[in-house]
N, C-alpha and C positions, 0 to 999 in steps of 0.2 A: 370140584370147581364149577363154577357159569362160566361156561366158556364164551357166551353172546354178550354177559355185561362184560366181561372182562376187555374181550375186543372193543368194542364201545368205549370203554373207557380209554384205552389204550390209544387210540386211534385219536382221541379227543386229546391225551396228553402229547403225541406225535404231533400235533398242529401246535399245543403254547411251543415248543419245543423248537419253532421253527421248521419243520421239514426236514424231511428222512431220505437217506441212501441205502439204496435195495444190494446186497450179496448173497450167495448162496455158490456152494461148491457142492457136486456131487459126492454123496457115500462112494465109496469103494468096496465096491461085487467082492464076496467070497471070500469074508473075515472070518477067522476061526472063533472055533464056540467057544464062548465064554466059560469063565470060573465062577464058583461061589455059587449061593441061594437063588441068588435075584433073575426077576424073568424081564425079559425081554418083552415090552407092554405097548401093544394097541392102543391109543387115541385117536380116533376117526379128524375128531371136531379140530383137535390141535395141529392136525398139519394139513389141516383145508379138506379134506375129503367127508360127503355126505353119507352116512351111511347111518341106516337102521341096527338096530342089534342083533339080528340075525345075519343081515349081510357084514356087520362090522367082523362078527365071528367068522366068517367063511373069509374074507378077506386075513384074517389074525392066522388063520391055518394054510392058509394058502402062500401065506410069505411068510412061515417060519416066526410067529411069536408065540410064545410060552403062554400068555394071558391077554386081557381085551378089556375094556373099559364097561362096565356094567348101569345101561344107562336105567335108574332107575325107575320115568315116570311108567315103563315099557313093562319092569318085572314086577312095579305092585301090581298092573290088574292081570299079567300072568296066573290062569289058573293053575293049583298045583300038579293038576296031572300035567300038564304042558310044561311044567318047570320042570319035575322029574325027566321027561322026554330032552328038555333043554340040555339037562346038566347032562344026561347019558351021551346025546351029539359032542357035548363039547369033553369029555375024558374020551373019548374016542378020538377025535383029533388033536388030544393031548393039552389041551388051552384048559386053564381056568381063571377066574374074574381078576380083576387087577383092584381097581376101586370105580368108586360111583362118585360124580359130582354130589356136593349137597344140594337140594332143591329147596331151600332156604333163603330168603333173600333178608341176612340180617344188616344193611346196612344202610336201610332207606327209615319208611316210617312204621309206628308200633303198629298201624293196623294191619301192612305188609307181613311183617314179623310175624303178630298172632296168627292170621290166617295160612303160611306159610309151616309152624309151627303145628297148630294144628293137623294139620295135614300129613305131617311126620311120622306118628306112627305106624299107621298105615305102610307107608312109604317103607322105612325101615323094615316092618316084616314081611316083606317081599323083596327085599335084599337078603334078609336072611335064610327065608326060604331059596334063595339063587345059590347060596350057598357064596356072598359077599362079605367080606367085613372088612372092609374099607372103604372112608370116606372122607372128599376132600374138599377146600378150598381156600380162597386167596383173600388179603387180607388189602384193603385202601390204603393205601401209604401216605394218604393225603387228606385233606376239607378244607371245602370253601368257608366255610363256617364256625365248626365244631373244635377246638382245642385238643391238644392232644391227650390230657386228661380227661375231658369230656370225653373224648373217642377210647379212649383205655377204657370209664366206665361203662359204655353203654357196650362194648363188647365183651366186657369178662362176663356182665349179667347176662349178653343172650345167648354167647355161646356155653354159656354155662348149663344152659336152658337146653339149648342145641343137646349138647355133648352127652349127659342126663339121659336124656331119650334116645338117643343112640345106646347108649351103653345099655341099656334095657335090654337092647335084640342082638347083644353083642357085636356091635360094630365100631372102631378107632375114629376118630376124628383129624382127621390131617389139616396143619395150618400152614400158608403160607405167609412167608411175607415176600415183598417186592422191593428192588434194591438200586434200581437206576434212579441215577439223582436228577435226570430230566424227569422221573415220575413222582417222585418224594416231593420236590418243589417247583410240582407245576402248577398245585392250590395252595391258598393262606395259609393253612397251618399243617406241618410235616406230620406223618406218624410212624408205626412201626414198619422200619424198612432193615431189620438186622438181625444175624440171631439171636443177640443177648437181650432186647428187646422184646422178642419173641416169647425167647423163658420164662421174661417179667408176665407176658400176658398167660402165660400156661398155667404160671402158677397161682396167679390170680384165676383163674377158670377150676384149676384143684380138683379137675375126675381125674379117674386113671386111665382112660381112654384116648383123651388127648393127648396129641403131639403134633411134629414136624411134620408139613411137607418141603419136602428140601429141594430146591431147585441149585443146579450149578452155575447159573445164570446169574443169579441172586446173591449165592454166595460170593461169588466173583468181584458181583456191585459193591456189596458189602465190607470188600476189602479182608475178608475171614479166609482160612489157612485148611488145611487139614487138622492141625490141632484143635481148633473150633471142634471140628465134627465130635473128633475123638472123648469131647466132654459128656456126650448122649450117649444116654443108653439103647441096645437095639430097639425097645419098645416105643422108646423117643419120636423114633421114625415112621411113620404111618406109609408113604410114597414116595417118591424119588422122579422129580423131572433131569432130563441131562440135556443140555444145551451149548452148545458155542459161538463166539461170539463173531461179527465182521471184522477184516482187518483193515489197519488205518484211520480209525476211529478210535479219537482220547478215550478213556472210560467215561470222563464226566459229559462226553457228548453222545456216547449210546444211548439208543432210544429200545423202550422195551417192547416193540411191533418190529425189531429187524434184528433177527438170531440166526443164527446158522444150527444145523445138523450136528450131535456130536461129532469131535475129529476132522469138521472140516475145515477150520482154520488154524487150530493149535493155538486161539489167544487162550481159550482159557483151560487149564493143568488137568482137563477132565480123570485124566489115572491117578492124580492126587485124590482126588475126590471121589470116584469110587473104590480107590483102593483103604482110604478112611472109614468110609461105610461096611466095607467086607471087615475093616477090622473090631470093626462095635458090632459085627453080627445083622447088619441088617440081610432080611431076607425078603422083602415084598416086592411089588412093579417098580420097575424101571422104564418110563417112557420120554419120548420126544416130543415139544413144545416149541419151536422155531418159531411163529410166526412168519413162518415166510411165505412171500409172493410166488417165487419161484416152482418152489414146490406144489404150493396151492394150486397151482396154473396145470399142473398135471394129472394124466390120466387116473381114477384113483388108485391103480394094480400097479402104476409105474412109482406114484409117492408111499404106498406100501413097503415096496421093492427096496425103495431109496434108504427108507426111513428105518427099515428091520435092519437091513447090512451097517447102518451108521452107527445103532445100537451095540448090532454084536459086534463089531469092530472096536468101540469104546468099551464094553466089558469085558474083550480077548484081554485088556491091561491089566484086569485085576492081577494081583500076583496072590500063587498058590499060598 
C-alpha cells in the first residue's frame, strides 16, 4: 500500500462527501491469544505513528506483535551482512515481516509507471533478501476522466507488468479494492469497489502470485457475507486489513478516513470474517487500518498498546 496517496486521496474524497464525524472507542487490555496461522501485524503508517523500520520493529516486540510491515525503500539498500544481523534481531524477538507497500505508483502517467517500474527489481531483491514475500496495495474506485474499462485496461497491463517482476523474487501481490460509496462516487466514473470485481481484475492480470488484499471495512461496504470469502482460495489472500466501523452512521454515509479499531463498535461481524478466512486457511498478517484521529493523536507506545490488544481481542474469535 501508499499509505501518503492513499490519505490524500481519502481526505480529498472526505471533503466531496461533505464533511466527517470523528469516533473511536478504546481496545480492551488483555485479550486472550488468538487461534489459527494469522499474526498479529504492525503498520506504523496506518494508525498514525512515525516510525523508521527498526524502531517500527522494536515497537512490534514491545507490544506483543507477531510481524511488522517491511518498508521496502529501507531494505533494498540494506547491505546483506546488515540484513542477516536484521533477520537474527528480529527471530529473537520472535517477529517476522508481514508485507511491504508497493513502491509503484501505477495509477498516474506512463512515465511515473516506467520509472517506477524500473526501479523494481531492485526493490524486490531486497525484500527478498529480508526474507519478505509480501506485497500490497490499493486499488482507485474512481476517475475523473478514465471509464471504467478504460481503468480495467490500463490496470490488468501494468499490474501485470507489476506482478511479473515480483513473482521473479518470489513475492505475492495483494490488491485491494475500496468500498464506501462516498468514495466510488465521488469522481465521474466508478470502478472496482467489490470482490467479484476484483476476481474480474485478477483474472485478467492471470500470474499466480496475485491476489486479495482483503480489508473488513470493505467488505462490509461491499455489502459481501462470509460466503463471499469462502469462494478463495488460501493462496487468494495475500494480507488481511481488520477494521470497524463508527456507530450511528447509515452505511451509504460512511466515509473511508473514519473507522474504528477492530471490536470497537461491533457494526461490523469482524468473527464472521476472520472466522471465514481461518476456514480457507489463510495464514499471513493481519493488521489495523482505522484512520483514526483519535488514535493518531497518541503517544506512539500508547497507539501500539491500543492497536495490538484490538487485534488480538478480534482474533480470540476465531473458533478452534
Amino acid at each position: 500500500m501508499n499509505p501518503i496517496d492513499r490519505r490524500q486521496f481519502i481526505r480529498q474524497a472526505a471533503v466531496a462527501a461533505g464533511g466527517l464525524l470523528m469516533s473511536a472507542a478504546p481496545a480492551a487490555s488483555g485479550a486472550a491469544a488468538h487461534n489459527g496461522k494469522m499474526t498479529v501485524d504492525l503498520v506504523c503508517g496506518a494508525i498514525g505513528v512515525k516510525a523508521m523500520q527498526r524502531e517500527a520493529i522494536e515497537l512490534a516486540a514491545r507490544h506483543g506483535f507477531e510481524s511488522v510491515e517491511a518498508q521496502p525503500d529501507y531494505l533494498a539498500l540494506l547491505p546483506e551482512e546488515q540484513v542477516l544481523v536484521l533477520k537474527s534481531e528480529m527471530k529473537a524477538k520472535g517477529l517476522v515481516f508481514g508485507a511491504a507497500g508497493l513502491p509503484v505508483e501505477f495509477r498516474r502517467d506512463d512515465a511515473q509507471f516506467g520509472r517506477d517500474l524500473g526501479r523494481l527489481p531492485e526493490i524486490a531483491a531486497g525484500l527478498k533478501r529480508a526474507g519478505v514475500e509480501r506485497v500490497t496495495t490499493w486499488i482507485m474506485p474512481c476517475h475523473k476522466s478514465l471509464t471504467y474499462r478504460q481503468q480495467f485496461r490500463q490496470h490488468a497491463e501494468r499490474l501485470k507488468e507489476v506482478a511479473r517482476v515480483l513473482n521473479d523474487f518470489g513475492l505475492r501481490l495483494g490488491l485491494e479494492y475500496v468500498g464506501p460509496k462516498t468514495t466510488w462516487s465521488s469522481q465521474r466514473f466508478p470502478f472496482i469497489h467489490t470482490m467479484i470485481e476484483m476476481k474480474e481484475l485478477l483474472a485478467a492480470i492471470d500470474t499466480p502470485n496475485a491476489g486479495f488484499l482483503l480489508d473488513s471495512w470493505h467488505w462490509w461496504h461491499a455489502g459481501e457475507t462470509a460466503e463471499d470469502i469462502l469462494t478463495l482460495r488460501p493462496e487468494q489472500v495475500v494480507a488481511v486489513d481488520l477494521n470497524d466501523a463508527p456507530v450511528g452512521i447509515a452505511k451509504e454515509e460512511q466515509v473511508d478516513s473514519k473507522r474504528e479499531l477492530p471490536c470497537a463498535s461491533g457494526v461490523i461481524d469482524v468473527a464472521a470474517f476472520l472466522n471465514a478466512l481461518n476456514r480457507i486457511g489463510y495464514d499471513g498478517p493481519v493488521r489495523a487500518e482505522p484512520f483514526n484521529a483519535i488514535l493518531a493523536k497518541m503517544a506512539k507506545d500508547d497507539a501500539c498498546a491500543a492497536t495490538a490488544s484490538a487485534l488480538k481481542k478480534a482474533l480470540s474469535l476465531i473458533q478452534p
